[in-house]
C-alpha positions in Angstrom: 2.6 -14.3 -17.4 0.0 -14.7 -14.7 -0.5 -17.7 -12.2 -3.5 -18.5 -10.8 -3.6 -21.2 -7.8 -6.8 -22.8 -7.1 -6.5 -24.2 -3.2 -9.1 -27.0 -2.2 -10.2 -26.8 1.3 -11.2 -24.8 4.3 -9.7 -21.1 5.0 -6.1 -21.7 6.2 -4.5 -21.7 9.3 -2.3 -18.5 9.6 0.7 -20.1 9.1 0.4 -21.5 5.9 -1.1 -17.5 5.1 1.8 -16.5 6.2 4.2 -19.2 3.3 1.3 -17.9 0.6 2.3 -14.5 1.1 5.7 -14.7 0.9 5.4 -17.2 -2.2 3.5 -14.2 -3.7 6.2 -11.8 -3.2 8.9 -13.9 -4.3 7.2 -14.8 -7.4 5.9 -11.5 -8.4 9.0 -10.6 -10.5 8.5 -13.2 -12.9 4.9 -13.9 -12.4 1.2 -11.9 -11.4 -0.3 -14.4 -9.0 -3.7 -14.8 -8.0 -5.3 -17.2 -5.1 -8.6 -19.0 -5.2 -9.6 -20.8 -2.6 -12.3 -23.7 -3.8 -14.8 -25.0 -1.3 -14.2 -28.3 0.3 -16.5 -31.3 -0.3 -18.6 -32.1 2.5 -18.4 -36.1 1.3 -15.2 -37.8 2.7 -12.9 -39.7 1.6 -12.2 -41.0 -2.0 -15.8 -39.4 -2.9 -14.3 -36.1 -1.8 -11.9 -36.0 -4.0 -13.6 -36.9 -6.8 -16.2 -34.5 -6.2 -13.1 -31.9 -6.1 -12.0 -33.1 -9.5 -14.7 -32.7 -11.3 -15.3 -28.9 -10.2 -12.2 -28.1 -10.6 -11.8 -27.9 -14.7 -14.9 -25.7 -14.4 -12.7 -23.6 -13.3 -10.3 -23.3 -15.7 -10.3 -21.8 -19.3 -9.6 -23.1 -22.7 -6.2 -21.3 -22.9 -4.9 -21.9 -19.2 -2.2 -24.3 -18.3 -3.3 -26.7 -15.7 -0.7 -27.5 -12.8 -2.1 -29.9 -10.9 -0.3 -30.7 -7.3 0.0 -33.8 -5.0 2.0 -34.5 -2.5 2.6 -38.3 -4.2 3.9 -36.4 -7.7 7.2 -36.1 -8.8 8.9 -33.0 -7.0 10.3 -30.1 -9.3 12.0 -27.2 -8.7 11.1 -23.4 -9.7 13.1 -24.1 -12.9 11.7 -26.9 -13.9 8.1 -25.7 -13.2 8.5 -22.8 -15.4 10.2 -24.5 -18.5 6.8 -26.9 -17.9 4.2 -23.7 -18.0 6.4 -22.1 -20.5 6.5 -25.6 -22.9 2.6 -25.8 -22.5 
């Protein structure tokens, strides 16, 4: 099963480089990952991110699972994420 993360925003600081790579290796056993950073919106604020939203499902194909996270959602753990992709 492959995994493709689409990032909004500017290119990263190299820390948070540093947690994608490591994410990467430790999911590569059970899943091909695959990064893609999406421009930021030059508007700010709550036009931002609806600007972000609506590019986003251009992005994403008919048979894809869309994952979508947010630091207000509920929190799940590796487990639960993957019985969620895997139910979808």
């Amino acid at each position: 099963m492959a995994i493709r993360i689409l990032a909004v925003g500017k290119k990263h600081e190299s820390w948070v480089l540093d947690g994608i790579d490591r994410y990467e290796k430790r999911l590569a056993k059970p899943w091909q990952t695959k990064w893609q950073l999406l421009p930021h919106s030059a508007r700010e604020g709550e036009a931002a991110r609806t600007e972000g939203a609506e590019r986003t499902p251009s992005t994403v194909g008919p048979d894809d699972v869309l994952v979508l996270l947010d630091e207000r959602g509920k929190n799940l753990d590796s487990p639960q994420v993957y019985r969620t992709v895997r139910a979808a």
